[in-house]
C-alpha positions as CSV (number, residue, x, y, z in Angstrom):
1,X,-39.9,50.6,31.3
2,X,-37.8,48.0,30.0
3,X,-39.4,44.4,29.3
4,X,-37.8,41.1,29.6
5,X,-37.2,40.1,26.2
6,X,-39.7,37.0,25.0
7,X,-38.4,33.6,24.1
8,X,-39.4,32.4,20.8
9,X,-42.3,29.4,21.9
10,X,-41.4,26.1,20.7
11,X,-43.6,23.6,18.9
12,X,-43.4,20.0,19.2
13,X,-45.6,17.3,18.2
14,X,-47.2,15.0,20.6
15,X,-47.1,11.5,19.3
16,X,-50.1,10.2,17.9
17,X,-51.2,6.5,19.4
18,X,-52.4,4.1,17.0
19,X,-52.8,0.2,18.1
20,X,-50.2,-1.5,16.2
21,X,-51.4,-3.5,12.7
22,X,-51.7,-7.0,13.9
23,X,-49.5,-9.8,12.3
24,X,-51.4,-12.5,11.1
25,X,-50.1,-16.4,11.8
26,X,-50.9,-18.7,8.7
27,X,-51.3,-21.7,11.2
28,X,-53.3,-19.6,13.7
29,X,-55.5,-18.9,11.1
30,X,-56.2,-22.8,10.0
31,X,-56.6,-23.2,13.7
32,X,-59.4,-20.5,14.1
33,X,-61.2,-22.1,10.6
34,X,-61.2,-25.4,12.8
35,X,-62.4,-24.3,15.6
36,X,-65.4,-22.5,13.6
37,X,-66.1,-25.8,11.7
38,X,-65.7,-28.1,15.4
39,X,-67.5,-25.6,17.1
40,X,-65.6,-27.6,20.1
41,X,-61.7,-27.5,21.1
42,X,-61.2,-31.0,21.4
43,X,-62.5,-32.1,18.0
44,X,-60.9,-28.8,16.4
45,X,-57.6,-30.0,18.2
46,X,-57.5,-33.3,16.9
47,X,-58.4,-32.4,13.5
48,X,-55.2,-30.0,13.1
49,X,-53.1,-32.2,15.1
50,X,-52.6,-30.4,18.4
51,X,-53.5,-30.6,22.0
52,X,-56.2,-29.0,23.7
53,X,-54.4,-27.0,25.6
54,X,-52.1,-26.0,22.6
55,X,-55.0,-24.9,20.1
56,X,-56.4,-22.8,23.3
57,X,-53.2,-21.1,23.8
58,X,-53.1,-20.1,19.8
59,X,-56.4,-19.2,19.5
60,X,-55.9,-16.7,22.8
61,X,-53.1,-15.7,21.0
62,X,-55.2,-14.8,17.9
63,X,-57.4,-12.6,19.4
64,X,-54.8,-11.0,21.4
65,X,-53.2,-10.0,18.4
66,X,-56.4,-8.4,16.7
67,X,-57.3,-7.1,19.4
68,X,-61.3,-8.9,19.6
69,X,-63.0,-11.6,20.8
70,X,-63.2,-13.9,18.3
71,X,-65.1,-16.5,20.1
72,X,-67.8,-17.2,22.6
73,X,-67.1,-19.8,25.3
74,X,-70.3,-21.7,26.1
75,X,-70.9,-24.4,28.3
76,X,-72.3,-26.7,25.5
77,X,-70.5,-25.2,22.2
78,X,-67.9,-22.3,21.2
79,X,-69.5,-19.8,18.9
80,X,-68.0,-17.1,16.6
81,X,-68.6,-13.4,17.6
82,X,-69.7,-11.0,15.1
83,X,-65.8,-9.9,15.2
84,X,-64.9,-13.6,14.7
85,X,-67.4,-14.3,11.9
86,X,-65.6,-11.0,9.8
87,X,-62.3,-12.8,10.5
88,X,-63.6,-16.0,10.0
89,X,-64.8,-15.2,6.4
90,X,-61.6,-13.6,5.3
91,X,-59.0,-16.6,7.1
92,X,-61.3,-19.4,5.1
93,X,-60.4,-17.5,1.7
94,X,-56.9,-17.4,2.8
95,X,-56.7,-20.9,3.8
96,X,-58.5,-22.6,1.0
97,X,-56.3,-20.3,-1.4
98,X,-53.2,-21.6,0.5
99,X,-54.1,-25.5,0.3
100,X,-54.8,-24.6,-3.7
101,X,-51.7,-23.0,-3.9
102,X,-49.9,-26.0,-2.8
103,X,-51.8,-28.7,-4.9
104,X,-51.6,-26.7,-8.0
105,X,-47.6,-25.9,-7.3
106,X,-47.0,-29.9,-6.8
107,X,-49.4,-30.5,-9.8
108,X,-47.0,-28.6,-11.8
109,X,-43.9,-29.7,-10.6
110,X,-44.8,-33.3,-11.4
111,X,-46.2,-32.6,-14.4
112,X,-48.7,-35.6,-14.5
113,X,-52.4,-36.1,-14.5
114,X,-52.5,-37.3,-10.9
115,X,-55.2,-38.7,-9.3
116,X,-58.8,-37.6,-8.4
117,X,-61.9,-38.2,-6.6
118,X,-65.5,-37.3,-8.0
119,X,-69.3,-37.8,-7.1
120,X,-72.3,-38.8,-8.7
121,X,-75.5,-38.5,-8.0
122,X,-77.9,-41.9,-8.1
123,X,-79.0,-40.8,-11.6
124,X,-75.6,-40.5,-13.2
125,X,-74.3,-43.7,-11.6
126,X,-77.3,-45.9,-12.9
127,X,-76.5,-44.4,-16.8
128,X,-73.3,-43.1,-17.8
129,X,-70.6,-43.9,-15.3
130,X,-69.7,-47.5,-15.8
131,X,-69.5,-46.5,-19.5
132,X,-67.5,-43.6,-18.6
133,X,-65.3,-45.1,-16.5
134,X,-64.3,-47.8,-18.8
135,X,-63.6,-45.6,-21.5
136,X,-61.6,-43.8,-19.0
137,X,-59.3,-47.0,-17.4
138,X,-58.9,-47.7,-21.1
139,X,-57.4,-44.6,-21.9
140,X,-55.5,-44.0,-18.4
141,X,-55.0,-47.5,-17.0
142,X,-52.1,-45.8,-14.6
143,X,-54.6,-43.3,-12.6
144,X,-56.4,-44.1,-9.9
145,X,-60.3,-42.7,-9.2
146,X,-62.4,-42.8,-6.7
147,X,-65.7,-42.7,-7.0
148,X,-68.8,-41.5,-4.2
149,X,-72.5,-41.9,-4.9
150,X,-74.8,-40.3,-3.4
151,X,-77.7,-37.5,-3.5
152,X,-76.5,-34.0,-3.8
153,X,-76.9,-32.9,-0.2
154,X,-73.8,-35.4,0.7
155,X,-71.7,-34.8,-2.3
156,X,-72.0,-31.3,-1.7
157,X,-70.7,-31.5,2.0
158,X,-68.0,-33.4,0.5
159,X,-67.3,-31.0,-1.9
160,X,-67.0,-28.2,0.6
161,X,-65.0,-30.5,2.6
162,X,-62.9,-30.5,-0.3
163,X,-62.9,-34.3,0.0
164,X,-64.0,-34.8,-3.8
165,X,-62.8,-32.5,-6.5
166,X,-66.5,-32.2,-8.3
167,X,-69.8,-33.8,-8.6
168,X,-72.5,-34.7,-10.9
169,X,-76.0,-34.7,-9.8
170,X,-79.7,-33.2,-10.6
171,X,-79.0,-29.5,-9.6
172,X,-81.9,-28.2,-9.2
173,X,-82.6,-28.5,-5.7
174,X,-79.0,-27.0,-4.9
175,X,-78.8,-23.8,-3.2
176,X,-77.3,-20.7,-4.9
177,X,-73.3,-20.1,-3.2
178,X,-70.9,-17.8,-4.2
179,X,-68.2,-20.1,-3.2
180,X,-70.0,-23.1,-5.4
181,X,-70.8,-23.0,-9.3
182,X,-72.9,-25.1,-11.0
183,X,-72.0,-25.8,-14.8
184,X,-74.8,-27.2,-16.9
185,X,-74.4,-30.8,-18.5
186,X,-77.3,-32.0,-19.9
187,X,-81.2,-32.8,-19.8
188,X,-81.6,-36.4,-19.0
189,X,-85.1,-38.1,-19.7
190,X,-87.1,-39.9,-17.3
191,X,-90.5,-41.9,-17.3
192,X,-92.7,-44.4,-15.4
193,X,-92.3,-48.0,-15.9
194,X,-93.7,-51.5,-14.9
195,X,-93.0,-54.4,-15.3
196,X,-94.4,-56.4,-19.0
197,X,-97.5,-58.3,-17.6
198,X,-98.3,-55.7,-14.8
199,X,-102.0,-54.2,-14.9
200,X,-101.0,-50.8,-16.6
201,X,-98.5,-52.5,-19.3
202,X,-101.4,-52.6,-21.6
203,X,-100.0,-50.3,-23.8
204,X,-103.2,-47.3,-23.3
205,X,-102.6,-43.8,-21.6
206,X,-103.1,-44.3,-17.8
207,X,-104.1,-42.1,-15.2
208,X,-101.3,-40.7,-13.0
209,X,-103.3,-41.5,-9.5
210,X,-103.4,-45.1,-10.8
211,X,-99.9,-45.1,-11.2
212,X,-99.9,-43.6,-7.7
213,X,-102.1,-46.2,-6.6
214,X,-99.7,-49.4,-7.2
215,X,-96.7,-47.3,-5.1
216,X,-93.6,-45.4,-7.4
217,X,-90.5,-46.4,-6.0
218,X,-87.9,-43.5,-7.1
219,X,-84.8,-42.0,-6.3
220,X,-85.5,-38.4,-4.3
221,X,-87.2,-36.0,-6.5
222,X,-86.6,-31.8,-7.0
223,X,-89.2,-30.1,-4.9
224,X,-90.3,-28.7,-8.7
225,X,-91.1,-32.1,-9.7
226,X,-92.7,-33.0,-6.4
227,X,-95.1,-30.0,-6.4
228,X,-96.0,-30.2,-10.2
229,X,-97.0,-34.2,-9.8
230,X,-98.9,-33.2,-6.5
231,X,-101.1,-30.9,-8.4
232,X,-102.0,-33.8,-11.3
233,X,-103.0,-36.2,-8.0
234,X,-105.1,-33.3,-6.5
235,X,-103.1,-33.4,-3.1
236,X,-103.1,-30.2,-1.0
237,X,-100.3,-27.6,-1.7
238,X,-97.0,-28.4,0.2
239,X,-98.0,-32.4,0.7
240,X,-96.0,-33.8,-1.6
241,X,-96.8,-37.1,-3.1
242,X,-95.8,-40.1,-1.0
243,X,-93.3,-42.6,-2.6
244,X,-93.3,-46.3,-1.3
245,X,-89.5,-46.8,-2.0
246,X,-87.0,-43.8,-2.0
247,X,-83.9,-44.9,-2.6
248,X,-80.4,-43.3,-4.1
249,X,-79.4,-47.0,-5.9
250,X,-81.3,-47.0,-8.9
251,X,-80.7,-50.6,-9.3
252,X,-82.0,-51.8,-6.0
253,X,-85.2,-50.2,-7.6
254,X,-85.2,-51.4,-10.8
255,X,-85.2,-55.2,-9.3
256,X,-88.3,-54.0,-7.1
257,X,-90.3,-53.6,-10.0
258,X,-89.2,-56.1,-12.2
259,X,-89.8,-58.7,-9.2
260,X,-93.6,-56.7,-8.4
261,X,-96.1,-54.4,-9.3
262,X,-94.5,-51.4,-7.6
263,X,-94.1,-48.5,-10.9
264,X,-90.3,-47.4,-10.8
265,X,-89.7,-43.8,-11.9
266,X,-86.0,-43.6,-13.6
267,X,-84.3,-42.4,-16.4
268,X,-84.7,-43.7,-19.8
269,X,-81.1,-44.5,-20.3
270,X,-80.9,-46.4,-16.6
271,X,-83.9,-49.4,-18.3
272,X,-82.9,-49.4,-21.6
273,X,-82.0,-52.9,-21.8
274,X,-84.9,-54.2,-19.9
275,X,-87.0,-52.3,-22.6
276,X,-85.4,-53.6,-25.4
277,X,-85.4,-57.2,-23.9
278,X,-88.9,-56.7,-23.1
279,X,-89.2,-57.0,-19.6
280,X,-89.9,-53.3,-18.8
281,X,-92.8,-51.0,-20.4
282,X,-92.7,-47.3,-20.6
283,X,-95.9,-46.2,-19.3
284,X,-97.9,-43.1,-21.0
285,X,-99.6,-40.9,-18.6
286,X,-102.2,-38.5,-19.3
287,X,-101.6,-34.8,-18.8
288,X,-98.2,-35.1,-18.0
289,X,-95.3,-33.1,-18.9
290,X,-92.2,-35.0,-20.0
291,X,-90.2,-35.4,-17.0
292,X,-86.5,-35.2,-17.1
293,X,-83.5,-34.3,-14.6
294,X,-81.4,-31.5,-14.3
295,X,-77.9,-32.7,-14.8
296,X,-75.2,-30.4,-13.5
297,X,-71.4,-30.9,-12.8
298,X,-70.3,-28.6,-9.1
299,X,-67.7,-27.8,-8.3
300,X,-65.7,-25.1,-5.9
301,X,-65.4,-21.8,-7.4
302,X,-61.8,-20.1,-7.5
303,X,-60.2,-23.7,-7.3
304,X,-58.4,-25.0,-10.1
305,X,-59.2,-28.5,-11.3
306,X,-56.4,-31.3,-11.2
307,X,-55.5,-32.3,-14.8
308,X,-57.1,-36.0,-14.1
309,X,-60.5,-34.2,-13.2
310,X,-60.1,-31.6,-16.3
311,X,-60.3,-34.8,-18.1
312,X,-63.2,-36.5,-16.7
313,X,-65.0,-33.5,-16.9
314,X,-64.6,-33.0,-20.7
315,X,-65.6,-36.8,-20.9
316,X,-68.6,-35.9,-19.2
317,X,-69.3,-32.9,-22.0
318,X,-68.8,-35.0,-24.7
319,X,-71.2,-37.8,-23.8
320,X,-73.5,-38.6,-26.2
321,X,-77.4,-37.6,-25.4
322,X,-80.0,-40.2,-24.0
323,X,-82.7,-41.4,-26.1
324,X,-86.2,-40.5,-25.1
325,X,-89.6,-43.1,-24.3
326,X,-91.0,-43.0,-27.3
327,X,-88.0,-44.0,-29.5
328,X,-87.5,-46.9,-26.6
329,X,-90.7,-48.3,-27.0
330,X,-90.3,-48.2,-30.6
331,X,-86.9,-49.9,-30.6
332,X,-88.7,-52.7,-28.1
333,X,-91.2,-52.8,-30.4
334,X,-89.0,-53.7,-33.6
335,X,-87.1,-56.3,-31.2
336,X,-90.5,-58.1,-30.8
337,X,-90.5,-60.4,-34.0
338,X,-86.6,-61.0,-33.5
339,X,-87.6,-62.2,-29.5
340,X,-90.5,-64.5,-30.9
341,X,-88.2,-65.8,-33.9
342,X,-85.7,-67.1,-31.2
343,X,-88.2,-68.1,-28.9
344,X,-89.8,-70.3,-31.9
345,X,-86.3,-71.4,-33.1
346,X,-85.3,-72.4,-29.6
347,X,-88.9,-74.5,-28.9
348,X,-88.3,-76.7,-32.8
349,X,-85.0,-77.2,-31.5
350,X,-85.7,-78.5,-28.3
351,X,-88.7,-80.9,-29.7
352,X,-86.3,-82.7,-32.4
């Protein structure tokens, strides 16, 4: 028996199917970071320049080309999915590397300082900025700065916003960010004063709940601070001690308690020429530590300063340290016969 001869079996290979590797759009991206920030379409559509019905159509296009829901529609707000949060934290990197990209490339094509924009906090603006920016108009009378106070929590929105370039500001109370780093200035000293003639300007140690007593009018102090002096007054843990002025302008405070018996909490460098003239005293309180603030300069990690702001910042590094209580009170002290000279010289004068 004879059987058909077999035919050799062929072998092929079924094709294999794979979603295709989206393509990411630059612009699509900057749209989905707004849209995060906005949490709205309107507002994210006005801040990149584009109408509602635009921004929709790019952001459906986004997720049609990875292939997820990037966002959740509410009634009230739009919210990121999980998908669109892991997106989300990859497309801000690649933005804010893009805009640095472009500064830096037009910063080196010109060549040139260029301009910048920096914060303070209320403690650096009351001591070493207008000395710091006069030594720097002198130097560079052709740049232009701008200038922000306020208290870290603001600063630090505009520094995210990338609205300022850096800031300077007691960094204690800052939270921890990988995108944000925090480069240490300098300790800057801080006591309680009064007014000369006040009841606690005698010159003896005081109590720190009759400082309390009269009202401390301060800028807004570290939590640190705030618990430690909350111990000394015997308050319960977590009240912190009341202030009956908080304000960021130093100087707005320092006139409060020249002009009444309210104690103003400030750094030493902010009052040293009402100590020296006399007019404010350094009060010593018992059992407490020196105070001081935290000075920090932050700024946006991964983001390369402007020349202008390389500058300011090693102006900042080189400034000279601030002289503590004890050595003000002791200048003020030596300044005392010189006062009372004049005062003498001026009272002949005026009865001749």
């Amino acid at each position: 028996m004879r059987h058909a001869a077999r035919r050799p079996r062929s072998c092929s290979l079924r094709p294999v199917l794979t979603r295709p590797r989206p393509t990411v759009d630059f612009r699509r991206l900057t749209h989905l970071v707004a849209l995060a920030d906005k949490r709205n379409f309107a507002r994210a559509a006005e801040q990149v320049n584009l109408t509602q019905p635009a921004l929709t159509r790019s952001v459906q296009a986004a997720e049609a080309e990875f292939g997820m829901r990037l966002f959740d529609r509410g009634t009230v707000a739009v919210k990121p999915t999980p998908a669109g949060e892991f997106v989300l934290e990859r497309a801000r990197r690649l933005v804010f590397d893009s805009r640095c990209l472009t500064r830096d490339v037009s910063l080196y094509r010109e060549r040139a300082l260029g301009d910048t924009a920096f914060g303070v906090g209320p403690f650096p603006a009351a001591t070493f900025l207008a000395p710091l920016l006069a030594e720097l108009r002198r130097d560079h009378p052709g740049v232009n700065l701008r200038v922000e106070v306020s208290n870290w929590e603001l600063l630090l929105k505009r520094l995210v916003e990338e609205d300022i370039e850096f800031f300077v500001s007691d960094s204690r109370d800052i939270p921890r960010d990988p995108g944000v780093r925090i480069e240490h200035l300098r300790k800057e000293p801080g006591s309680f004063f009064v007014r000369t003639g006040h009841p606690l300007s005698s010159g003896g140690p005081v109590e720190l709940r009759d400082v309390w007593s009269y009202g401390v009018a301060s800028v807004r102090v570290p939590k640190g601070v705030r618990a430690a002096l909350g111990q000394l007054l015997h308050l319960d843990p977590g009240i912190p001690p009341p202030l009956a002025i908080e304000c960021d302008d130093v100087e707005i405070l320092r006139s409060v308690s020249l002009a009444s018996d309210t104690v103003l909490a400030a750094p030493n460098a902010a009052v040293e020429r009402e100590i020296a003239s006399g007019s404010l005293v350094a009060l010593a309180v018992d059992g407490l530590e020196p105070l001081f603030s935290e000075m920090g300069i932050v700024s946006l990690r991964g983001r390369t300063p402007s020349p202008m702001a390389s500058a300011v910042i090693a102006r900042l590094h080189a400034l000279p340290p601030t002289g503590d209580p004890v050595a003000l009170r002791q200048r003020a002290d030596a300044a005392k016969p010189a006062r009372r000279r004049r005062r003498d010289d001026a009272s002949r004068a005026s009865g001749q």
